[in-house]
C-alpha positions, 0 to 999 in steps of 0.5 A: 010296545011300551007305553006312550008315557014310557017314551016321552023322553026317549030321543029315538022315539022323538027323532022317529016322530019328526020332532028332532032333527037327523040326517036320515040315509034311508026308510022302511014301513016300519024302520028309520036309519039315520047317520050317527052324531059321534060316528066311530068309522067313515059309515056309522049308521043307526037302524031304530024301529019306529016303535019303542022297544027297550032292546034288542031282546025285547024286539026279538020276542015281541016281534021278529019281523020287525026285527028283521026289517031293522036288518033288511034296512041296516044292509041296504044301507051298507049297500048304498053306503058301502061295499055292501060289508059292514059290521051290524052291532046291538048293545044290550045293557049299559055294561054293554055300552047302550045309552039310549033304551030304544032298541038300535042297530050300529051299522059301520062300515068303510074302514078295515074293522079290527077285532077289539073286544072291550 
């Protein structure tokens, strides 16, 4: 976990903390799942551990099973949300299209979802 003054800043952190607003679809012990603001499909959730980890790497050495609360979560949200079929995405990188450095999981889902490597 990174360092308090590390994540400050970080909207992720400040969203699991209460101090901004997000409509939150549903919880975990250890994982908040809340609607995405620009949302790219008719569901369009982001899964974020409540601890601070700046990717999905880092998560995956630090600590696997939250990890794989992240992914309990983001499937009980397509569950509810959804007929249970979703795509599950992690952009590491800002080449790879990651803006906020808080470790996040894109679940969408509701639509026939193309293929369309960019």
């Amino acid at each position: 976990m990174t360092s308090v003054d590390a994540t400050q800043d970080c909207i992720f952190c400040k969203i699991v903390a209460g101090q901004l607003p997000a409509d939150v679809v549903a919880t975990s012990e250890r994982s908040l799942a809340f609607r995405d603001i620009d949302p790219q499909a008719p569901v369009h959730v982001l899964v974020v551990p409540r601890e601070h980890h700046g990717d999905v790497s880092v998560l995956a050495a630090a600590d696997p099973a939250l990890l794989a609360d992240m992914v309990a979560l983001a499937d009980q949200v397509a569950g509810e949300l959804a007929d249970g079929q979703y795509r599950l995405i992690f952009n590491s990188g800002p080449r790879a299209g990651q803006s906020v450095f808080h470790v996040h999981g894109h679940v969408i889902s509701g639509a026939q979802l193309g293929w369309s490597p960019a």
